[in-house]
C-alpha positions in Angstrom: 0.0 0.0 0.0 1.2 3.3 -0.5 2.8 4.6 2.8 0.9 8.3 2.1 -0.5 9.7 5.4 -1.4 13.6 5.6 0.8 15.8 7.5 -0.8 17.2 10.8 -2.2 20.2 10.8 -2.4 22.9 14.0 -5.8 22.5 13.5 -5.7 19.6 15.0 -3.1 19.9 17.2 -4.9 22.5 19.0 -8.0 19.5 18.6 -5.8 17.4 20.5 -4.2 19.8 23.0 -7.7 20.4 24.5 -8.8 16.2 23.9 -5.9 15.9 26.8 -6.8 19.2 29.0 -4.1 21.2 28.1 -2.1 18.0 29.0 0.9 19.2 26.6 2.7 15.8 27.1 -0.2 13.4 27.1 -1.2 15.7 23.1 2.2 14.8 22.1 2.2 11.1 22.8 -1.2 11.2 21.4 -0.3 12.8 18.3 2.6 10.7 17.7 0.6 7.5 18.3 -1.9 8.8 15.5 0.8 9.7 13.2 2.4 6.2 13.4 -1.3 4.6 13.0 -2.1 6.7 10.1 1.2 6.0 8.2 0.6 2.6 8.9 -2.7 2.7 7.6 -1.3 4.7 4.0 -3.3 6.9 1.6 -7.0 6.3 1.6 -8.5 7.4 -2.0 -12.1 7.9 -3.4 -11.4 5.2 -5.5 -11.6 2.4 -2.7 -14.7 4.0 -0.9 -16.7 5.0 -3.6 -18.2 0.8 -4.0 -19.2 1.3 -0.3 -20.8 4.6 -0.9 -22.9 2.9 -3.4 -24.5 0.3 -1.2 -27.0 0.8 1.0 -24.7 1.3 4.3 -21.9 3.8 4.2 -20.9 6.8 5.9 -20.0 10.0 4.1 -19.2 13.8 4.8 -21.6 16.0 3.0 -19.4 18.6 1.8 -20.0 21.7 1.1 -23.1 21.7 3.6 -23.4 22.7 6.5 -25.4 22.9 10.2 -26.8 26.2 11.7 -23.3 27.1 13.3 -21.1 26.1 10.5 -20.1 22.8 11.0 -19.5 20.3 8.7 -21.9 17.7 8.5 -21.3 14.1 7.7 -24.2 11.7 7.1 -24.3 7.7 8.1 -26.9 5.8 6.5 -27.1 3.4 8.2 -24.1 0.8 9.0 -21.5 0.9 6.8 -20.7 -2.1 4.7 -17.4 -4.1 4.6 -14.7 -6.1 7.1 -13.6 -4.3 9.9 -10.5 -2.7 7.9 -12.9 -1.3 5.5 -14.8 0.2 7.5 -12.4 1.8 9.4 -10.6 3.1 6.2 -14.4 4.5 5.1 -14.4 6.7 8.9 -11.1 7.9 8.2 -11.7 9.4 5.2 -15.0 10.6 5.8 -13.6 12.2 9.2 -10.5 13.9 7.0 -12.7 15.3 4.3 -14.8 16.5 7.2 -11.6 17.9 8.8 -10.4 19.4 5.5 -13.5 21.4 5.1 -12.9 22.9 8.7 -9.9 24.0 8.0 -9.9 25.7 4.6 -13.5 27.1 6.4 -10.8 28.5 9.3 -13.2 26.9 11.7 -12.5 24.6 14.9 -12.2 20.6 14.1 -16.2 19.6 15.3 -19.2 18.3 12.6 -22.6 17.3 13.1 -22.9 13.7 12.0 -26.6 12.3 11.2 -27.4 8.4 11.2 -30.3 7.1 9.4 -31.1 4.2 11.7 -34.3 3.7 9.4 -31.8 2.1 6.9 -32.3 -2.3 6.4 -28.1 -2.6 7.4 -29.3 -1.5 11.3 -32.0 -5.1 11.7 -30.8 -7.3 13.8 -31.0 -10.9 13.8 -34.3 -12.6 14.9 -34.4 -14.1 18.1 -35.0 -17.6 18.7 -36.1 -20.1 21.2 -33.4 -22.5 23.3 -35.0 -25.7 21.7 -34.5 -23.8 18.1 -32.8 -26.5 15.7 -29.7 -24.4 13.9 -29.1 -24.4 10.3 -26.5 -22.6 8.4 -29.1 -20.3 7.0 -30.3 -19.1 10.6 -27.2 -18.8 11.9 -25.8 -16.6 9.0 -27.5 -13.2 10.4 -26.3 -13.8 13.1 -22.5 -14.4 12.3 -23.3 -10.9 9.8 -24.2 -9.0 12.7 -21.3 -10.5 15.0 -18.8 -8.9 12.1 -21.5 -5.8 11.9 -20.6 -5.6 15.9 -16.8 -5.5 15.4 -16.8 -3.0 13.0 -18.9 -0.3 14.7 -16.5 -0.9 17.5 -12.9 -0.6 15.7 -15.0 2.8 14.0 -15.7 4.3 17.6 -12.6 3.8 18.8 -10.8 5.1 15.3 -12.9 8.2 16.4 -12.2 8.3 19.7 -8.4 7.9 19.4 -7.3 9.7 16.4 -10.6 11.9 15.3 -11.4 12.7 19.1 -12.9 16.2 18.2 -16.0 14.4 16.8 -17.4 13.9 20.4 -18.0 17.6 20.7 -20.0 17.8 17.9 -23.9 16.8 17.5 -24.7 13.0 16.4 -28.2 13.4 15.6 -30.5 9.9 15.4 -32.8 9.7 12.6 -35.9 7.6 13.8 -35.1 5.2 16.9 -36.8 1.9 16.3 -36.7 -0.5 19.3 -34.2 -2.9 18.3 -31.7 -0.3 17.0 -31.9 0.6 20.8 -30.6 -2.5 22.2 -27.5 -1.9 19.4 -26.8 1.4 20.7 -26.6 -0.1 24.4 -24.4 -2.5 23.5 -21.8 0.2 22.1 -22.2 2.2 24.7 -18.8 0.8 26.6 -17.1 2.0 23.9 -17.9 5.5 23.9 -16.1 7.5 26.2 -19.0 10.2 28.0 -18.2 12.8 26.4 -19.6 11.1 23.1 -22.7 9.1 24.7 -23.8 12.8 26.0 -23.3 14.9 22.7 -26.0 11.8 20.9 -29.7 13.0 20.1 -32.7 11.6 18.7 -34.8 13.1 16.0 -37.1 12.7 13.3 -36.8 13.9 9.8 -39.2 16.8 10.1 -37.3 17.6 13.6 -34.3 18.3 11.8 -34.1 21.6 10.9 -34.2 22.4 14.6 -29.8 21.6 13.9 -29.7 22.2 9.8 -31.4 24.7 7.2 -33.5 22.8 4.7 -31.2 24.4 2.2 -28.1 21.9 3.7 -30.4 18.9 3.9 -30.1 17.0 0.8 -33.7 15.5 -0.7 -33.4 12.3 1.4 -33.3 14.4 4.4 -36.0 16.5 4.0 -34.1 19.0 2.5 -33.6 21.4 -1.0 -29.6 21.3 -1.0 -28.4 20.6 -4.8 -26.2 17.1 -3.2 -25.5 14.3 -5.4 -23.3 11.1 -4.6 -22.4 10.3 -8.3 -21.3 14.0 -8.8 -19.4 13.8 -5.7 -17.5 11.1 -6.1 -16.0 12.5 -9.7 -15.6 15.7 -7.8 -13.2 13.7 -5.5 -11.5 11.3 -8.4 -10.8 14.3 -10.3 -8.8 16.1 -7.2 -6.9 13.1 -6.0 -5.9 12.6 -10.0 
């Protein structure tokens, strides 16, 4: 893979700085362990995301919108799709084109993420009785949404070590269902409290409470001029 990582920016430095509480040290060791990880991980293009954004799970930061302070925003429909090392190289770009919009904005590293959980990828598995006889059929969902599990995990805690500014943004809920409940409990051991306490719930009409109609795209309720095809030549074009 090619060893490309992008350089650190004081930006995020400064994100970092106040992560640790002005802990000057405890920033550096932190940035260095990101560095190290992000080299490791190499350059991260359009061109490998772009299958994933056209599935029905992926995560994605709507650029060029925005919410009613400025932010970024960055939109999750549902669970992303792939192993856990695609999905984790799906949240690191999505949280460094987020990040690069902050920065050529001149604003503070911090988005507003929104996550359809009215999307098929967030069903669990059926439940089933003790005396239930297994076949390989039944007991694919389940493995799925053991590997589903795994992946949402190594994504929060991609975000919570190197992207740590995302907790003090908004992470708005988009129609709660029951079972996408016991989900969220599940992860919540993995969120640090910081990011359990900056999660609300909302409803597509509720929205633009957070974000003007005119930076909701059409699936969101919105009017904003947003399309995924045009995007994703916008970004192949760029990284050419």
């Amino acid at each position: 893979r090619n060893r490309e990582a992008p350089p650190i920016s004081i930006s995020e430095a400064e994100a970092f700085l106040q992560e640790a509480k002005g802990d000057e040290d405890r920033a550096v060791q932190q940035l260095r362990a990101k560095d190290a990880w992000r080299k490791g991980l190499g350059k991260v293009s359009i061109r490998e995301v772009a299958p994933f954004y056209r599935s029905e799970g992926y995560s994605i930061c709507l650029e060029g919108l925005t919410d009613k302070q400025g932010n970024p925003l960055i939109y999750a429909n549902g669970i992303p799709h792939g192993s856990v090392d695609e999905v984790v190289r799906q949240v690191t770009y999505t949280q460094e084109r987020a990040m690069s919009q902050c920065i050529r904005l001149r604003r503070p590293l911090k988005c507003t993420t929104i996550v359809n959980v009215r999307n098929p990828t967030f069903r669990m598995p059926d439940k089933v009785g003790p005396a239930t006889r297994f076949t390989r059929a039944m007991l694919r969902p389940i493995s799925d949404a053991c590997v589903c599990m795994r992946a949402c995990k190594a994504a929060i805690e991609v975000n919570r070590k190197y992207y740590p500014w995302g907790s003090r943004g908004k992470t708005l809920f988009v129609g709660f269902p029951a079972p996408v409940r016991f989900t969220f409990k599940l992860l919540r051991p993995f969120m640090s409290a910081e990011q359990y306490n900056s999660i609300a719930f909302a409803e597509i009409d509720e929205l633009p409470r957070f974000i003007d109609l005119s930076n909701l795209p059409p699936a969101l309720g919105g009017s904003a001029k947003w399309d995924m095809e045009e995007y994703i030549r916008k970004r192949a074009s760029d990284e050419r």
